[in-house]
C-alpha positions in Angstrom: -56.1 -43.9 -43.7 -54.7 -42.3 -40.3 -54.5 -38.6 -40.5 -50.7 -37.7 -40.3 -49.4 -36.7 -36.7 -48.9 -33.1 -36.1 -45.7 -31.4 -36.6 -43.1 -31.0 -33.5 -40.5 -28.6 -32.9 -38.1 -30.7 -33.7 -39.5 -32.0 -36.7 -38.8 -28.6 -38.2 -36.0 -27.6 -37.3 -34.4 -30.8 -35.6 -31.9 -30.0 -32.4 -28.0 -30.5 -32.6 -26.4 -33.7 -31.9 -25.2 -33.7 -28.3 -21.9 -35.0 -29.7 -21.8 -31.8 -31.7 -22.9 -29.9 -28.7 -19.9 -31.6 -26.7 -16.9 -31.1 -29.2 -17.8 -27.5 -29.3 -18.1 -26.9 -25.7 -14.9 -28.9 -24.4 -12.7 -27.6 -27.5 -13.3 -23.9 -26.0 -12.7 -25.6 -22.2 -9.2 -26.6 -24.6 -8.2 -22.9 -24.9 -9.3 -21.7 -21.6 -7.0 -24.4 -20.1 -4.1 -23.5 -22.8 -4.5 -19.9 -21.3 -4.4 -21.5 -17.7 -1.5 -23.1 -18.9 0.3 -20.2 -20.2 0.2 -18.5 -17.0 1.4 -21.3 -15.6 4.6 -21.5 -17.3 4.8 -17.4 -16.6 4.2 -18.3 -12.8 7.4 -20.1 -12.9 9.6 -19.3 -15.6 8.9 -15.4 -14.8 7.8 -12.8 -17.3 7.1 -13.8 -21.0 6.6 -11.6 -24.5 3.4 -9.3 -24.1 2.0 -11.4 -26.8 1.9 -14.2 -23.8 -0.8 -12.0 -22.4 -2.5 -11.2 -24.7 -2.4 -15.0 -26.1 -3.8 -15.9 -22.7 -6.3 -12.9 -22.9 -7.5 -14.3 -26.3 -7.2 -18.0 -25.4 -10.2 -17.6 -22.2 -12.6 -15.0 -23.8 -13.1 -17.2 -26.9 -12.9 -20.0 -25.3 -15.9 -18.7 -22.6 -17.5 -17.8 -26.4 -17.4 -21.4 -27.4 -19.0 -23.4 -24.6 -21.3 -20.2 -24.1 -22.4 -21.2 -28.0 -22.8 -24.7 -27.2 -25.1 -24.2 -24.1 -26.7 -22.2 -26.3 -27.8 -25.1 -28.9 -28.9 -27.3 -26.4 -29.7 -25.4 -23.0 -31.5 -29.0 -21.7 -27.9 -31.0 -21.6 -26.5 -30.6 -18.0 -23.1 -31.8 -19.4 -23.3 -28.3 -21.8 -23.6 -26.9 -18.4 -21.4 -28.2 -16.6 -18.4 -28.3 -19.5 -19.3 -24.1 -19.8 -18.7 -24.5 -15.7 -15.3 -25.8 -16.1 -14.5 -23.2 -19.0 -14.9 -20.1 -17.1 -13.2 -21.5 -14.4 -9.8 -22.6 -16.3 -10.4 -18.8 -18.0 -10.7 -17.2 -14.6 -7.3 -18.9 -13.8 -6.0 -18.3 -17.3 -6.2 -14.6 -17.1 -3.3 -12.1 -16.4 -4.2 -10.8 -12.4 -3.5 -7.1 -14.6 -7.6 -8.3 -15.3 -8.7 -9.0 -12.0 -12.3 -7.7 -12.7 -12.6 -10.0 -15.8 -11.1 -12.8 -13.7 -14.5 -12.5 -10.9 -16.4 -12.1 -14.3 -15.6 -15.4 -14.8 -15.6 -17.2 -11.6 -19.0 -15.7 -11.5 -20.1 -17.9 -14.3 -18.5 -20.7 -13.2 -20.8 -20.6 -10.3 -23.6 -19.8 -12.5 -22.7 -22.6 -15.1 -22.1 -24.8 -12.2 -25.8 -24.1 -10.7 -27.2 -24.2 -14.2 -25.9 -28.2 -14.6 -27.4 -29.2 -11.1 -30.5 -27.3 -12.1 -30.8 -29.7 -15.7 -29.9 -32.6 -13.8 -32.8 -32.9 -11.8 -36.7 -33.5 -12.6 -38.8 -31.2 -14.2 -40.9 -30.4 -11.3 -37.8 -29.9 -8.6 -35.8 -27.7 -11.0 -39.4 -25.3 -11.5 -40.1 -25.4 -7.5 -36.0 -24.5 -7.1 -36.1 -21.3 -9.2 -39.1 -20.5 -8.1 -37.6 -20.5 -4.5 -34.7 -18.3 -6.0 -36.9 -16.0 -7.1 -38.8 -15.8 -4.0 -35.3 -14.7 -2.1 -33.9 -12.5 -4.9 -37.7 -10.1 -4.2 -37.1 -10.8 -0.4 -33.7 -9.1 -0.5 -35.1 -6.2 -2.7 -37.7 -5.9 -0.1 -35.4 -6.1 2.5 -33.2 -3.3 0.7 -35.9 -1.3 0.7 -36.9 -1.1 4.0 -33.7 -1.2 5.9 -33.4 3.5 5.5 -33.7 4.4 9.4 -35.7 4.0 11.1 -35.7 0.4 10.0 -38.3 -2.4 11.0 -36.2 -5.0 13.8 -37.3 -7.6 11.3 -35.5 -6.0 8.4 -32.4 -5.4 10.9 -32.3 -8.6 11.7 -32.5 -10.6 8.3 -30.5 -8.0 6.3 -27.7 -8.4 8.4 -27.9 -11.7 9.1 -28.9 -13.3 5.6 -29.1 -10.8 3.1 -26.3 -8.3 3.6 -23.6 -10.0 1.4 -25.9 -11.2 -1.6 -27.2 -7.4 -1.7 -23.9 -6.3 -1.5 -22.4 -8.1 -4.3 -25.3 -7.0 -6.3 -24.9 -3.4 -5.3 -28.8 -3.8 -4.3 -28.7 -1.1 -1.7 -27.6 1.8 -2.6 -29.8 3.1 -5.4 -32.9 1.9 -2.8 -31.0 4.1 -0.1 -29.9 6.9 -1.9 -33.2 9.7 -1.5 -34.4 7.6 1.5 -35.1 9.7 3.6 -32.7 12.3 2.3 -29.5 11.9 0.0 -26.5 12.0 1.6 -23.5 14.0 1.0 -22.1 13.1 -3.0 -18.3 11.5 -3.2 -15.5 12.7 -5.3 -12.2 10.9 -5.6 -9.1 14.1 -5.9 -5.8 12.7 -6.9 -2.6 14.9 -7.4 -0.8 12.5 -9.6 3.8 13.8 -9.5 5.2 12.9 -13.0 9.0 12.5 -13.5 9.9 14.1 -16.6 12.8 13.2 -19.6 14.3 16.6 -18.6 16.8 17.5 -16.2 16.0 20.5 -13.7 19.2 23.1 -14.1 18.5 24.0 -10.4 19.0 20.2 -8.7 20.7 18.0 -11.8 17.8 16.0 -10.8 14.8 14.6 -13.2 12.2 17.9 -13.5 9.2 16.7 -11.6 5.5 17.9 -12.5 2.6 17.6 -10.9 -1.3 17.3 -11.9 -5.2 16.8 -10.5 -6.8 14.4 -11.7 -10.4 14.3 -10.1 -14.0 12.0 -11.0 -16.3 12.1 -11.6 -16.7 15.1 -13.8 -19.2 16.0 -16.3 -17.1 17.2 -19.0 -15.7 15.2 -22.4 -13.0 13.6 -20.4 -15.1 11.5 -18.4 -18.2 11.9 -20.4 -18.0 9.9 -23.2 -21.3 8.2 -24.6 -24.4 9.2 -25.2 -25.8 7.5 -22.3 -23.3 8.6 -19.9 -22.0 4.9 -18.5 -18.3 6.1 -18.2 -19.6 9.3 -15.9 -21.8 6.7 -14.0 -19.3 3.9 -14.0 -16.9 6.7 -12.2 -19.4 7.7 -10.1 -20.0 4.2 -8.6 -16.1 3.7 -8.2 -16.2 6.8 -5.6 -19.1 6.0 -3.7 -17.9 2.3 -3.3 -14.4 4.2 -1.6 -17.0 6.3 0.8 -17.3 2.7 3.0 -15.6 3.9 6.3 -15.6 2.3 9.8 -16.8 5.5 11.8 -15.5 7.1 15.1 -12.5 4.7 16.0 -10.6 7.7 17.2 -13.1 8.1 20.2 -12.1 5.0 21.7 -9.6 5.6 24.5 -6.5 3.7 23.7 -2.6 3.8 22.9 -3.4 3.3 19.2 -5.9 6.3 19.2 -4.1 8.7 21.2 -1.0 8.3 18.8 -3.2 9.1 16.0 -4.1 12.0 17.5 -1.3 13.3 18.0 0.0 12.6 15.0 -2.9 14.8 13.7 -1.4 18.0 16.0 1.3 17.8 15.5 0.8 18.5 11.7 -1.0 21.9 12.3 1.4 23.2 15.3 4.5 22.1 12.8 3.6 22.1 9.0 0.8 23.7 8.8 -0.2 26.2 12.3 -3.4 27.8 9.9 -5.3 24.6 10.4 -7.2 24.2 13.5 -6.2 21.2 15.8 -8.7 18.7 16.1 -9.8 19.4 19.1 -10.0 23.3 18.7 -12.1 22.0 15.7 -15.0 20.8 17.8 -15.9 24.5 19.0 -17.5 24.6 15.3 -15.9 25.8 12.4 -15.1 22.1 11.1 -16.8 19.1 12.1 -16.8 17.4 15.7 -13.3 15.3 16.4 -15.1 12.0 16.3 -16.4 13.1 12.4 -12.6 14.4 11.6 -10.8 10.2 11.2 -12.3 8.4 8.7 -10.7 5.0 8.3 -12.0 3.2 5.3 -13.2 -0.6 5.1 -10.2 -3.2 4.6 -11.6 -4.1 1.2 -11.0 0.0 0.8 -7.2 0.4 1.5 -6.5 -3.1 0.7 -7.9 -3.5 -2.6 -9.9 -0.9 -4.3 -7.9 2.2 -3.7 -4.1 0.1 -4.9 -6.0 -0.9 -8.1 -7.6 2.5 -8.8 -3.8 3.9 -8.4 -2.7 1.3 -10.6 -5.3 1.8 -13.3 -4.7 5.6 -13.1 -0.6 4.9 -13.2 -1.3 3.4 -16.8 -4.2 5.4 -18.2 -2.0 8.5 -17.5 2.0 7.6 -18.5 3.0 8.8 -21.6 6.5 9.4 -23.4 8.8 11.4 -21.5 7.2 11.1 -18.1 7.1 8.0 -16.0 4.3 8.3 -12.6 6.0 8.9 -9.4 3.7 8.7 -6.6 -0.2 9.8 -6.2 -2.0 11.4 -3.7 -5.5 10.5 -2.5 -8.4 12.0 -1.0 -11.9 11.2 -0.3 -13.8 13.8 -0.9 -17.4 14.3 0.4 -19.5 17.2 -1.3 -22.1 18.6 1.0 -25.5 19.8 0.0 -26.3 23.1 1.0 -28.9 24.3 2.8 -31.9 25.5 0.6 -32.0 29.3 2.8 -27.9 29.6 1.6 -28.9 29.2 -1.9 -31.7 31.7 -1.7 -29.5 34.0 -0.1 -26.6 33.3 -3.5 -24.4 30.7 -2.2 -22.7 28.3 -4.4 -23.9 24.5 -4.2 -19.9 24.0 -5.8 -18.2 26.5 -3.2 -15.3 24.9 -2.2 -15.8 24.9 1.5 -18.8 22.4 0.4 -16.1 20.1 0.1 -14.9 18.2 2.4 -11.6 16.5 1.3 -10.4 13.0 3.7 -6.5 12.0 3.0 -6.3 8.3 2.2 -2.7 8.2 1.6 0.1 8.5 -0.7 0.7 5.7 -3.0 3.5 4.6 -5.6 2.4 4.0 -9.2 2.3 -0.6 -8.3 -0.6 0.6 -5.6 2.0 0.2 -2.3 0.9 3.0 0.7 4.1 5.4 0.8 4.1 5.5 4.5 1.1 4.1 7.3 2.1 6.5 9.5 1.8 9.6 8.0 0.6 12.5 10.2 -2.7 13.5 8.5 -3.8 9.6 6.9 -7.3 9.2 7.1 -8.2 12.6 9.1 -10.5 15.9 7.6 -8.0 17.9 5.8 -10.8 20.7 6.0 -11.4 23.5 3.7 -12.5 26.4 6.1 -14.2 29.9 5.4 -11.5 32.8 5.7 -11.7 35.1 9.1 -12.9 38.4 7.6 -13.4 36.9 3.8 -11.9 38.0 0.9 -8.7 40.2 1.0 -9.5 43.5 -0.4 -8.0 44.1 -4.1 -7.7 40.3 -4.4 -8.5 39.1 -7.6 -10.0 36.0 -7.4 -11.6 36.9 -4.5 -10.6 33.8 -2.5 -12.4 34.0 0.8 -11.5 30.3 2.3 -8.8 28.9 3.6 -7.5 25.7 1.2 -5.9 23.6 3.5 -6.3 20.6 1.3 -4.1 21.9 -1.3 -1.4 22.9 1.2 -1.1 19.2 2.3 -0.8 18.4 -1.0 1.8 21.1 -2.2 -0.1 22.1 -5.5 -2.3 24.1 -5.8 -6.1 22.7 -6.4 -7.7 24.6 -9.1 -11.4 24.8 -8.2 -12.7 26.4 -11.3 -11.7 22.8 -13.0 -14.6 20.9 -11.3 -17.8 23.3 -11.2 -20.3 22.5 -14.3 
């Protein structure tokens, strides 16, 4: 007698049905399209119930849950690819835009999905030699990142700019390989004076009592600090460095556009404020040089990012009996001292380490108050006082806060020191 043949995988523990695999997979593509078809009545009938959202909310993630499970009991079936594919991308639609970082979560594994089908679709030996390829270019790029710290190679230059620049960025690949290479730059703080309207009536104007607070991240303290492992400090901390992205020394150039914002600028400190130095008096060495002073951020900054952080910050800090107003934002850039200044007792935190960079002021929906404001996007520098402390003072205050002047409240610097 024949010996019996040898037990296979799937002899012990035999795979799902591809039928099976396909009724659970296209009945979650079902409720990611019955989200997409919620918004769509929203999109045209105009707001629904709350529970619309969240319906639509619940509808895509389990829905993404579903066909994820499916792919998951047969990886091999390109159709379980390409029906998870079609889920995220009816869920990315399906979404309320109030979850616009969800919605790239999912058009992100759409792609993925979608290059997961073609990869199961083709032969064995194509789809090894195609990921081998993508592995090949995913190390390339992290070489690339971590060459490119000046002085970089002309090689390096050349293919990071021209083929590796937007897959690193959308990784956020370069920063942690640029951060101590070859010495860390300058740390970024976001400072927001945030003017509540109040369910009180001010006996002096008849008028809603207004209120204003700082809010400021990151910051190492409970509010901000929440885990063990410290993910909502380091997920703030990201947030500010990705507003640090500026287009540098515009105002150098020598046209109509340029000179207006200079004079914009002194105008400011002849009229509203004559303590601050004008730009140009500036350059002689108590602030930075004029071309350093106008920081203009990326598009993506003051289109995009900086609406949606006033927008999450508008609901995260509403409460009963006061409604957001407006906020005001600066880009704040914390210097590292010089090792000689801390020997001789200087502060790493003092404030004139800061160097605070108006971005604007914003309503609570993330619209720019006005483009044209005088001191939008320049230095609004905080600057050691002329003879230091005044004698009998305090709080021995010996700079000059000309941030918190602009913003008419008071900055409290005690609030942000460890």
């Amino acid at each position: 007698m024949d010996p019996a043949p040898p037990l296979t995988d799937d002899d012990i523990l035999p795979p799902v049905e591809p039928r099976t695999v396909y009724r659970l997979g296209l009945t979650g593509t079902g409720m990611a399209a019955a989200a997409c078809g919620i918004g769509l009545v929203e999109a045209f009938a105009g707001d629904l119930p709350w529970v619309a959202a969240t319906l639509r909310v619940a509808l895509a993630f389990f829905g993404l849950i579903l066909a994820g499970y499916a792919l998951s009991l047969r990886a091999g079936l390109w159709q379980a690819w390409a029906i998870l594919a079609a889920t995220a991308g009816l869920g990315s639609l399906g979404l309320p835009n109030t979850w616009d970082s969800f919605q790239m979560f999912f058009r992100v594994a759409a792609v993925v999905a979608g290059c997961g089908a073609g990869l199961a679709a083709l032969p064995l030996t194509l789809r090894l030699s195609l990921i081998s390829v993508a592995v090949l270019v995913h190390f390339g790029g992290i070489l690339t990142a971590t060459t490119w710290p000046d002085p970089a190679p002309w090689l390096t230059n050349q293919v990071g700019q021209r083929v590796y620049m937007p897959y690193l960025t959308f990784m956020y690949l370069r920063n942690a390989y640029h951060f101590y290479s070859p010495e860390p730059g300058p740390a970024s703080h976001v400072f927001v004076l945030v003017k509540y309207e109040l369910d009180e009536t001010d006996p002096k104007t008849g008028k809603p009592k207004l209120v204003s607070e700082w809010l400021s991240m990151p910051r190492r303290d409970a509010e901000q600090f929440r885990d063990p492992l410290g993910l909502t400090y380091y997920r703030r901390l990201s947030l500010t460095e990705m507003v640090s992205q500026i287009i540098p020394a515009l105002v150098t150039n020598q046209n109509i556009e340029t000179e207006e914002v200079k004079e914009r600028r002194v105008a400011y400190s002849v009229i509203k404020d004559p303590l601050m130095p004008q730009p140009y008096q500036a350059a002689q060495g108590n602030v930075d040089p004029i071309n350093l002073q106008y920081r203009i951020p990326q598009p993506h900054v003051y289109k995009y990012l900086l609406p949606s952080y006033v927008r999450h910050l508008a609901g995260a800090h509403e409460a009963p009996g006061r409604k957001v107003v407006s906020m005001k934002i600066y880009r704040v850039e914390h210097r590292i001292i010089q090792p000689q200044v801390f020997v001789n007792g200087g502060s790493p935190f003092h404030p004139t380490t800061y160097k605070p960079y108006y971005c604007g002021e914003y309503t609570p929906d993330g619209k720019l108050v006005d483009p044209q404001e005088q001191m939008l996007y320049w230095l609004v520098p905080i600057l050691p006082k002329p003879g230091g402390a005044a004698p009998g003072d305090p709080d021995k205050i010996d700079y000059d806060d000309h941030m918190s002047r602009h913003a008419g409240f008071k900055f409290n610097w005690k609030d942000i020191t460890p």
